[in-house]
N, C-alpha and C positions, 0 to 999 in steps of 0.2 A: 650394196656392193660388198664385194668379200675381200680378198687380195689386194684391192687396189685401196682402199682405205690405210694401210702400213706403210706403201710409199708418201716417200716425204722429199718434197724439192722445195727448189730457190728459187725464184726466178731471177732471170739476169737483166742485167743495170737498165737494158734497155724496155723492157716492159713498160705498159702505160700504167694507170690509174687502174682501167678497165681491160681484164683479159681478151676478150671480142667484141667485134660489133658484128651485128645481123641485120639485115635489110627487114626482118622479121621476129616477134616473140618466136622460143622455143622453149615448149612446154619442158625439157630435160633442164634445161641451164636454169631457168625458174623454180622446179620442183626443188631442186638442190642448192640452190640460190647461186649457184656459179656467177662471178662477175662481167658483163656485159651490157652494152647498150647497144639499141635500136636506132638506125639511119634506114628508112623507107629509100632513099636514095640512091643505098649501094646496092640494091635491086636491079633487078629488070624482069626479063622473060623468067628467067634464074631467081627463087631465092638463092641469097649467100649470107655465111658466115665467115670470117677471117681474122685472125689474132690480129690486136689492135695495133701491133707497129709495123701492121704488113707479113705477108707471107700466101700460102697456100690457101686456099679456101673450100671450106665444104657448102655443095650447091642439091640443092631440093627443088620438085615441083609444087606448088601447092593448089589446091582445087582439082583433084583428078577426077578425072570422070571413069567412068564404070563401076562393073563389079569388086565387092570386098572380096581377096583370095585371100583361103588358108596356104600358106607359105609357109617354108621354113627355112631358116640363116644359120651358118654355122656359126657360135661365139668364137671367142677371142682363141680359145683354144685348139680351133677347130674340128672338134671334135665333137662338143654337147651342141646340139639343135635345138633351136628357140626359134616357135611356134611363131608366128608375124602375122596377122591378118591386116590387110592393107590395099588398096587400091596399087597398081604396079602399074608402073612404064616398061614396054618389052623393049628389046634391044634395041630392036627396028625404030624404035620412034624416038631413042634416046639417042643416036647416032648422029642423028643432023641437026640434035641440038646442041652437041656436044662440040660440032664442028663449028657450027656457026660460032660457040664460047670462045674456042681457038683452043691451043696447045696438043698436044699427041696422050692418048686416053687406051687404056688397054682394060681390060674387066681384070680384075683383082679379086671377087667375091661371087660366087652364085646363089642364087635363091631358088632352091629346088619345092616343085610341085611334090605333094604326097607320093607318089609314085617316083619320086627321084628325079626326073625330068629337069633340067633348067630352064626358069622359064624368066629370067631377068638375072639381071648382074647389075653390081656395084662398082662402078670406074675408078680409075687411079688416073692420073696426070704427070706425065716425069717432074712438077714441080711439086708434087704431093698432095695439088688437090683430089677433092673426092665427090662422087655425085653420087645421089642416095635416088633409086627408081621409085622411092617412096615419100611420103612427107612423115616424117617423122614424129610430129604432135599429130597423125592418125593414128598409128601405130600404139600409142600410150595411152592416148580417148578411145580405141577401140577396147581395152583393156579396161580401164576404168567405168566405161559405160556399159562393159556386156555388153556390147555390139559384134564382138568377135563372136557370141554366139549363132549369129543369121549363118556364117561361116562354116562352124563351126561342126553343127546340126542340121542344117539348112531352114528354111525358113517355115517350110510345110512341118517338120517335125517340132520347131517351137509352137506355133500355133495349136498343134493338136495339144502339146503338154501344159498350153495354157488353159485350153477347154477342158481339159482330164481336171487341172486341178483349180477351177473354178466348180466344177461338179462335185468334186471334192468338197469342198468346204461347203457346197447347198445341203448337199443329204448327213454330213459330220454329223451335224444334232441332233439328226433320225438315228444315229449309230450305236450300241454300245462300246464303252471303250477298248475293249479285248479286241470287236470287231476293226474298230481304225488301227489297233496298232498292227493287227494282223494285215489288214491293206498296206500299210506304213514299209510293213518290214517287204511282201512282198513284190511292191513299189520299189524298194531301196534293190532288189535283185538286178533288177533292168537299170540302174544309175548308175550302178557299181559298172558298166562294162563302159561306159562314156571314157572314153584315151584323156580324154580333154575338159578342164584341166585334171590334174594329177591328184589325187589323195594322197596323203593328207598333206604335202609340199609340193607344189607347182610353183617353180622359178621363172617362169618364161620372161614376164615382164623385166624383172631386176638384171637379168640375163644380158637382156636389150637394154635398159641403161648401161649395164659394165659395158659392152658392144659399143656404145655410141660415145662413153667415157674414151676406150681404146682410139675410135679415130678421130676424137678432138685432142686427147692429150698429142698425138702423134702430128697432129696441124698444128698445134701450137709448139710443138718441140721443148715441152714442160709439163709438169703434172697439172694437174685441173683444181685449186680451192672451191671448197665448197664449204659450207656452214653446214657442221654437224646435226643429225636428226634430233639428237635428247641434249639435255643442258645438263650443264653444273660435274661434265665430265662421265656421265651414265654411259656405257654403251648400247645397253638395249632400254626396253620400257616393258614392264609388266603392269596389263591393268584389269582389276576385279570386276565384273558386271553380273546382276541376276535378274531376270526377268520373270516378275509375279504373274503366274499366267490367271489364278482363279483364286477366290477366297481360302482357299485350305492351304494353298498358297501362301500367302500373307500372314496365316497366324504360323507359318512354320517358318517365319522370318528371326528369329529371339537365336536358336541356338547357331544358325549361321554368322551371324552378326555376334555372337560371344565366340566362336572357334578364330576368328578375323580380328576381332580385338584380342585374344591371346596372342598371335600373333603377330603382332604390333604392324595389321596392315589396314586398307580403305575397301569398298568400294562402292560402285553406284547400283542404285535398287531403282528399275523401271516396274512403273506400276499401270494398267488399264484403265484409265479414267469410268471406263461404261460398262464395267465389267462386276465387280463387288463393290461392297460398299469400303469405304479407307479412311477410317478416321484419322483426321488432320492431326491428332497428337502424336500419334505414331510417327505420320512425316515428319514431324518437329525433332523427334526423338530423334531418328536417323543422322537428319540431319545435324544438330546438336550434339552427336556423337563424329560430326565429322564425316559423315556418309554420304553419299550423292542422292537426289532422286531426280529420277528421269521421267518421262510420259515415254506409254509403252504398247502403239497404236490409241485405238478410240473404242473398239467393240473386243476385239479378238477375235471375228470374226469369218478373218480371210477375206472379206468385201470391202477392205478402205481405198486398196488402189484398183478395184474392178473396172473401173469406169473414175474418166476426169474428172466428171460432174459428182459421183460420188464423193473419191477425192477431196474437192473443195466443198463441199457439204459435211462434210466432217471435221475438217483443219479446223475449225473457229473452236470443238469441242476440245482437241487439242492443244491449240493454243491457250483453251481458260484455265484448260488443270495445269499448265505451265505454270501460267500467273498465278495461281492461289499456291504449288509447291515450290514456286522459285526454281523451278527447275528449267533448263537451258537445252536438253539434251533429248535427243530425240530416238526413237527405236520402232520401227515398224514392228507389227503384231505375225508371225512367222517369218520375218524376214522377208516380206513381199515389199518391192521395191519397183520404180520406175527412175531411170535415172534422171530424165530433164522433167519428170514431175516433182521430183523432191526437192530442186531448186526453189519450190513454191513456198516450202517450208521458210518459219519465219526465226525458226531455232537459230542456236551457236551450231550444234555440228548436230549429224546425224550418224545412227551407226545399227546402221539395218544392211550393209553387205560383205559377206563372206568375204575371205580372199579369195579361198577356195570352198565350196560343198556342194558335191555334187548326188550328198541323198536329201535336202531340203525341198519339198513340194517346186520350192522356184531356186533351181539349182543352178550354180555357173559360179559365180566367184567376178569380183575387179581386180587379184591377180595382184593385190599388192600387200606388200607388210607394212605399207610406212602409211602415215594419214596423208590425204590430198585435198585438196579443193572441188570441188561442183558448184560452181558460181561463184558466190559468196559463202556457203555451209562448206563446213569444215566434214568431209566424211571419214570415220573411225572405224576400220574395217578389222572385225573379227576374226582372228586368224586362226584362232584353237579349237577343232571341233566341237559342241554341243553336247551336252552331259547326255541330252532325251536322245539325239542321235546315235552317238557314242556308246551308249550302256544298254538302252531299249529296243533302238533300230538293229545296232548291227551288233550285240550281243556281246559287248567288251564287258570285261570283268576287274579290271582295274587301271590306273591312270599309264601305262607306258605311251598310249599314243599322245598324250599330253605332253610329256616330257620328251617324248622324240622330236615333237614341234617345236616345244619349247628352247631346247637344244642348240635348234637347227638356227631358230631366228635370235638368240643370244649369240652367236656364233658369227651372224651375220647382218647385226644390227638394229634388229627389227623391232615391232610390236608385236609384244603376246596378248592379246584380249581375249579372255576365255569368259565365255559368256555359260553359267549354270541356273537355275531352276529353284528354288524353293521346296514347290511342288513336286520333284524329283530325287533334293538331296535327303529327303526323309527316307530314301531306302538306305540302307549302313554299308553297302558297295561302293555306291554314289558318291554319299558323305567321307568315306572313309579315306577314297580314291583324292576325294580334292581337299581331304586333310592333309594326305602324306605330301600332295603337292604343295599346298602350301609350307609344309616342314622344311618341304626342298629348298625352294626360292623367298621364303621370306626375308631372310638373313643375307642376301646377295648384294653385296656391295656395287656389283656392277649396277646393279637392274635400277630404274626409277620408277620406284611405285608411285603411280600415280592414278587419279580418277580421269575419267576420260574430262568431266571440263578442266584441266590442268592441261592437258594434254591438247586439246582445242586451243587455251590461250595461248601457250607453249609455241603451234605452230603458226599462230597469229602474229606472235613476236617475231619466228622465226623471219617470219614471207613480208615481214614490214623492216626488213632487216638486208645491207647488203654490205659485201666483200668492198674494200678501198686497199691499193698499192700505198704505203706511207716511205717509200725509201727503202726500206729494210726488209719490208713484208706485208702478208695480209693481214688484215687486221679489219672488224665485227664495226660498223656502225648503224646504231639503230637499238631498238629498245632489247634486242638481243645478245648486247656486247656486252655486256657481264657475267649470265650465265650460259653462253655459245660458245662454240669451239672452233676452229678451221682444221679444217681436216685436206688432206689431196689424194688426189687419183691419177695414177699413172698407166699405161697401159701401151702394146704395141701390139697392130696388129698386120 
């Protein structure tokens, strides 16, 4: 959220303990830890939502049947359009249940088809309730899982781009490297016209939180607490990551790792189990210097998520270079990802998906700046373009699209994880580009430098952690009330 993070309310005498109760979890009040509890009860056909001493309620369907539409919502402003993929109720079918809820209901909002059409609305109630043609933890697992992709592209065109680049990595090792980067770049010509999502900032999701922030602070008739993303008073998080692709790799680890200690910062080094050899003293060293190491695929092959059964014939390889480096953290080998396979993993967190990249062989993004959940793993989602991508693919010559990103989600709360190369910062463009950036943000008092496992237990603390009303205010219970902050969001829409 942007603007609505500065407003700051009180609530009044008569508030409960707990701001809402829902007939149902909602993945928005959870992610942000808003306070609220579950009564399956005050359900029916409807879910509902409603501030806990009574008032208006926001009502959803859940389990919709049909097809995911690309849809689009105007935010709060009405103005910027946020991208929706989602199962929808048309008018026609939302009418006679709205009737059957009772009260008098008029459309308030439209959700226009690409082509501008309306093709659903969003009701209002004269007593201010609200009904959503949508379920709203779709809308956000659509996002998180690249599911908006089937939407997006349609499903015939995903499929082909997975056979492209399954074929891709068969004949790679047949290839000289001049050759794949030549493929690479002319490959990146036809990514670059994809609308969706955006380079190198695509908002659409955080968009749709402030949007759903707007019409619960407006049901509640008070601003919304929530427990701040970073602790100890940070407002954004800066975190360092390199990914050793190949042995040349690895030995051009020493002068990275001294530019980052001048700079009095961290980060974590993923390394290939099945790829060169690693001597364990090295790992010791890193680590002993306060560094992360991660596991960083199993081959680098492009074939670990080809197939499930590969998949799980690989994990256990994974898993062992965990255990012998103490390592917690997980990174698929290009960024090739499944999302309900990676649940299998047995990691703390994993952080193999973009928010947004749409020149990565498996291109799409989850569309978010802040870490979230997938099951149980913690996923850490890279938001700063790719050095290889960056400097090699599309021919940049120095770090401004880093700091534009960087900027943008300092600005607005976010994680920067910029993930660079070994193997790539030995050109003096490369190196030079993520020196001055480091010059920039080293010394930022806002930022939390931090390693992503920090940053994993961090949100762990966060989500085992909730908001309580004491008389006078909110107030942090849970292993997060020390270094947590409440924050609110206000909004009208």
């Amino acid at each position: 959220m942007t603007a609505l993070d500065e407003s700051v309310g009180r609530l009044n005498e008569a508030s409960a303990t707990t701001l809402f109760c829902s007939s149902s979890s909602l993945t928005v009040l959870e992610h942000f830890r808003v306070p609220y509890e579950v009564d399956p009860d005050l359900g029916g056909e409807l879910e509902k939502l409603r501030p806990s001493p009574g008032g208006p309620a926001l009502l959803w369907k859940r389990d919709l049947d049909g097809p995911v539409v690309h849809t689009t919502l105007l935010g709060v402003d009405r103005l910027t359009p946020i991208p929706v993929f989602t199962r929808l109720l048309r008018d026609e079918t939302v009418e006679p249940l709205l009737q059957a809820y009772g009260g008098n209901w008029e459309r308030a909002w439209r959700l226009m088809s690409l082509d501008g059409a309306p093709i659903a609305s969003i009701w209002r109630a004269e007593d201010g309730s609200v009904f959503l043609p949508f379920d709203p933890n779709d809308v956000v697992e659509s996002f998180w899982s690249e599911q908006y992709l089937q939407a997006a592209r349609g499903q015939h065109l995903r499929r082909l781009r997975r056979a492209l680049m399954i074929g891709y990595y068969r004949v790679r090792p047949l290839l000289p490297r001049p050759v794949q980067i030549w493929l690479r770049r002319r490959f990146a010509r036809l990514q670059g016209r994809f609308a969706f999502p955006r380079w190198p900032i695509e908002t659409c999701l955080h968009d749709f939180f402030q949007f759903m922030f707007s019409v619960l602070a407006d049901i509640a008739n008070e601003p919304i607490p929530y427990i701040a993303p970073w602790p100890n008073g940070h407002t954004w998080a800066l975190v360092l990551t390199h990914d050793v692709e190949q042995a040349e790799g690895l030995a051009s680890v020493g002068p990275v790792v001294e530019l980052e200690q001048a700079h009095g910062v961290r980060s974590s080094w993923n390394l290939v189990p099945r790829r060169y050899e690693i001597d364990p003293a090295r790992v010791s060293e890193l680590i002993d210097a306060g560094f992360e190491v991660g596991v960083h695929g199993i081959y680098h092959d492009g074939r670990d998520l080809r197939s499930w059964s590969t998949w799980q014939r690989r994990l256990p390889i994974a898993c062992e270079a965990a255990d012998r480096w103490n390592a917690i953290g997980f990174r698929s080998a290009a960024l090739h990802r499944h999302h309900d396979w990676m649940r299998s993993l047995t990691f703390d967190y994993d952080s193999s998906s973009p928010d947004m990249d749409p020149f990565e062989p498996q291109n799409g993004g989850c569309c978010s700046w802040l870490p979230f959940f997938n099951g149980e793993l913690v996923e850490l989602p890279i938001t700063l373009p790719q050095d290889h991508t960056l400097f090699v693919i599309l021919g940049h010559v120095d770090e401004t699209v880093w700091v534009t990103k960087a900027e943008f989600l300092r600005a607005n709360g976010g994680m920067a994880m910029i993930d660079t190369h070994p193997d790539y910062l030995i050109d003096q463009t490369i190196f030079g580009a993520y020196a001055r950036f480091l010059d920039r943000y080293a010394d930022d008092p806002a930022a939390w430098h931090a390693l992503p496992r920090e940053v994993s237990a961090w949100w762990r603390c966060r989500s085992a952690s909730r908001l309580e009303h004491d008389g006078s205010g909110w107030r942090i219970v849970g292993p997060a009330a020390q270094a947590g902050r409440v924050m609110f969001a206000r909004g009208s829409w």
